[in-house]
C-alpha positions in Angstrom: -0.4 -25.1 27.3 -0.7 -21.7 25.2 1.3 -19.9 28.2 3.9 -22.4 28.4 7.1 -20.7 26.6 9.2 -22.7 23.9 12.1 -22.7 26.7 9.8 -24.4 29.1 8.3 -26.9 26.3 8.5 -30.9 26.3 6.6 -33.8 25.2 4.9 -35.5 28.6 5.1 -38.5 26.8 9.0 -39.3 26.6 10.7 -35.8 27.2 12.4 -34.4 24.6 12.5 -30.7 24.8 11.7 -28.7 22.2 15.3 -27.0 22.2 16.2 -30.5 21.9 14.3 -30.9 18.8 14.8 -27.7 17.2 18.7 -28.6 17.7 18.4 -32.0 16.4 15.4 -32.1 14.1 14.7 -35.8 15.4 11.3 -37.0 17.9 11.3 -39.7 20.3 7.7 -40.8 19.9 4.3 -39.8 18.3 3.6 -37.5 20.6 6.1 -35.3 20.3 4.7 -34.2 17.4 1.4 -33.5 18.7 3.1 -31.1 21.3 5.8 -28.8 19.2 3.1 -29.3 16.0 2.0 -26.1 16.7 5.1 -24.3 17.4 7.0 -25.2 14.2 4.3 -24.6 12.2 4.7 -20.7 13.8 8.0 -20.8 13.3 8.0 -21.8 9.5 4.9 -18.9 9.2 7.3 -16.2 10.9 10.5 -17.7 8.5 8.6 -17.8 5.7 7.1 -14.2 6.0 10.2 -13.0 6.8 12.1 -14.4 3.7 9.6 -12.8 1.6 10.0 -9.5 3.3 13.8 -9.9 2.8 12.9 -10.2 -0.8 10.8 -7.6 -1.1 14.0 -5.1 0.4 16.1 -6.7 -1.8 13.9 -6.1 -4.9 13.4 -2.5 -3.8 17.4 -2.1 -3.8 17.5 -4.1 -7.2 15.3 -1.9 -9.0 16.3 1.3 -6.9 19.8 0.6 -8.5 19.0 0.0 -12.0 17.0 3.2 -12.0 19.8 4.6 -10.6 22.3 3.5 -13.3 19.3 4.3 -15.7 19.9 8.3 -14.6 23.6 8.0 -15.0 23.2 6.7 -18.4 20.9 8.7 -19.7 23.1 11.6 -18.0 26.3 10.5 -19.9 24.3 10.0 -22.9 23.3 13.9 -22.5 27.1 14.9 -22.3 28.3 12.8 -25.2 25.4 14.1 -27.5 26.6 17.9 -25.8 29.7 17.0 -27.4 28.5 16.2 -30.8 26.7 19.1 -30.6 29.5 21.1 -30.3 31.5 19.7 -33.1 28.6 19.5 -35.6 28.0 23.0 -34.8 31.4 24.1 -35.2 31.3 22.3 -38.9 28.5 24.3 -39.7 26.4 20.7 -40.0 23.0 22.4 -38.6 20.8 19.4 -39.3 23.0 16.8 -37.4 23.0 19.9 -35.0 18.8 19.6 -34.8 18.1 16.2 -35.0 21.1 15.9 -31.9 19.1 18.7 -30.1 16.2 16.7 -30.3 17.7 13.5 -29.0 19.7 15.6 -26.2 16.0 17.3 -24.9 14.2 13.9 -25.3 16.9 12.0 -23.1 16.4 15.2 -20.4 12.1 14.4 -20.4 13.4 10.3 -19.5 16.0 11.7 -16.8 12.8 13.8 -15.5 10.3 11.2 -16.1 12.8 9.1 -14.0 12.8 11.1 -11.0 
């Protein structure tokens, strides 16, 4: 029976095919059962793993994208503190200046760390 393919399949008992059952989800006797047991249970494995591989893909795109918008946040995060460097320099405000130089070459080590 292991060479008989799911096409060719049917209970010897009352006749349902399996296309018959996968289409309709109902059995005709006992037996039927016994005879497409075997294939649904393969069929539920190979859904089942492939669900989980789906999820898996679409994890890796979930967290591929929030590093992603990580990196563009931290990079306009650079450019805004750029700006205040500017200006605080320009005022003549050198500790502001520092403390933004600081913050602007730790948010560069988390865009590198990132990477």
């Amino acid at each position: 029976m292991d060479n008989i393919t799911d096409e060719e399949l049917f209970c010897d008992v009352c006749g349902l095919t399996y296309k018959e059952f996968l289409e309709t989800g109902e059995v005709r006797c006992p037996n039927c059962l016994n005879v497409f047991k075997p294939h649904v249970v393969k069929l539920l494995k190979e859904k089942i793993e492939e669900d989980i591989s789906n999820k898996k893909v679409v994890m890796t795109k979930n967290v591929q994208t929030k590093v992603e918008n990580s990196k563009e946040t931290i990079k306009e995060k650079i450019i805004e503190l750029e700006k205040l460097l500017v200006i605080c320099k320009k005022l003549n405000e050198n500790d502001k200046a520092e403390i933004i130089e600081q913050e602007i070459k730790r948010q560069k080590e988390l865009l590198e760390f990132e990477k």
